[in-house]
N, C-alpha and C positions, 0 to 999 in steps of 0.2 A: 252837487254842492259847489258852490266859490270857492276856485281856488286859496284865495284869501280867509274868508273864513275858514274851510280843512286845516289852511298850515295853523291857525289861531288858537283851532280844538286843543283844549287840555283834556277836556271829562271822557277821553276814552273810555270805554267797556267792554269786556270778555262777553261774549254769549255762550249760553250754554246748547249746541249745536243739537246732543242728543235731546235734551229736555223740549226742545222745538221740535223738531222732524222726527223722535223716536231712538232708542237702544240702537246701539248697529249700524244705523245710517252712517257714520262717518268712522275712519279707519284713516287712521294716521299713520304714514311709514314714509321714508325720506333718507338718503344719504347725505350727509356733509362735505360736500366737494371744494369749498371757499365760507367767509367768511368777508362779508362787505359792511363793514362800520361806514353808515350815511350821516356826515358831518357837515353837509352841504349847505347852504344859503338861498335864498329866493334871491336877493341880491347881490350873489358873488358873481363873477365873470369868470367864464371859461369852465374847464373841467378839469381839475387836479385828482391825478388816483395812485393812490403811491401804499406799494407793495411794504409791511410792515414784517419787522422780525417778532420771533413770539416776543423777546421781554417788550419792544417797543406795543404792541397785541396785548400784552399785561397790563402796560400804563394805562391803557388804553379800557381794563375791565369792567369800567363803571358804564358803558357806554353798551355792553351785551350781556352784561349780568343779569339774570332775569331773581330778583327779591320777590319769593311768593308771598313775605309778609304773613298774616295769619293762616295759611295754609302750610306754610313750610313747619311744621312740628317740632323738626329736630334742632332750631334756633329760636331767638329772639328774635323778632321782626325787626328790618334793616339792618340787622349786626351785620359783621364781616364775616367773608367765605369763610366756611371751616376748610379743613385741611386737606379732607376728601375732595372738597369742589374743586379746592384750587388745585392739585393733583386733576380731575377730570377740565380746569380750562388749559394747564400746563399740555396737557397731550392735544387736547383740540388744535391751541395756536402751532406745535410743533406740528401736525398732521397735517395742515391743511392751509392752502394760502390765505392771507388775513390783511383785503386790501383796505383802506380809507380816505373816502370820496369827498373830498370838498370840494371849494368851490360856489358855482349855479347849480342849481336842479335841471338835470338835464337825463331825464331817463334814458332813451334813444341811444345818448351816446353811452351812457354807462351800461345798458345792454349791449352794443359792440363790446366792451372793452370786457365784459364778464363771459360773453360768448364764447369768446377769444382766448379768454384765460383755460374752462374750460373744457375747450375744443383741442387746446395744445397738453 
């Protein structure tokens, strides 16, 4: 796809992995090692990446909150975190570094820069 057109795409879509390839195919497991907020521009210069503390990671929770919307049950679609979530993003941003990337779009370099992070 064009570059250009991808950055454009609003109408993202979820698939449903099992419902295509079958039950069991897929198996999801993962550590949280970081935390990279991409706040980046087609049009910025350079590569800005600057290491946040959690409240600054807080101000910041509109941008990795994930709103199930009508699958989340236990709320109203789009309301504010309950008290549990924010309790489990309070521990995430204190556990785990929490950088954000502006700037240009520049994968390359922000794969050093996440390498790096880490590798140390």
């Amino acid at each position: 796809m064009d570059p250009a057109a991808l950055w454009a795409l609003e109408a993202k879509r979820d698939v449903d992995l099992e419902q295509i390839y079958g039950p069991g195919t897929v198996e999801l497991s993962a550590e949280t090692r970081a935390l990279v907020l991409l706040r980046w521009r087609r049009d910025g210069h350079g590569l800005q990446v600057d290491r946040l503390t959690p409240a600054g990671a807080l101000d910041r929770l509109e941008i990795f909150r994930k709103d199930l919307g009508a699958f989340d049950l236990d709320r109203v679609p789009g309301g504010p975190p309950t008290a549990a979530e924010m309790t489990g993003y309070r521990a995430l941003v204190a556990a785990v570094p929490v950088l954000e990337v502006t700037a240009r779009v520049d994968f390359r370099a922000l794969g050093g820069v996440v390498g790096t992070l880490l590798a140390g």
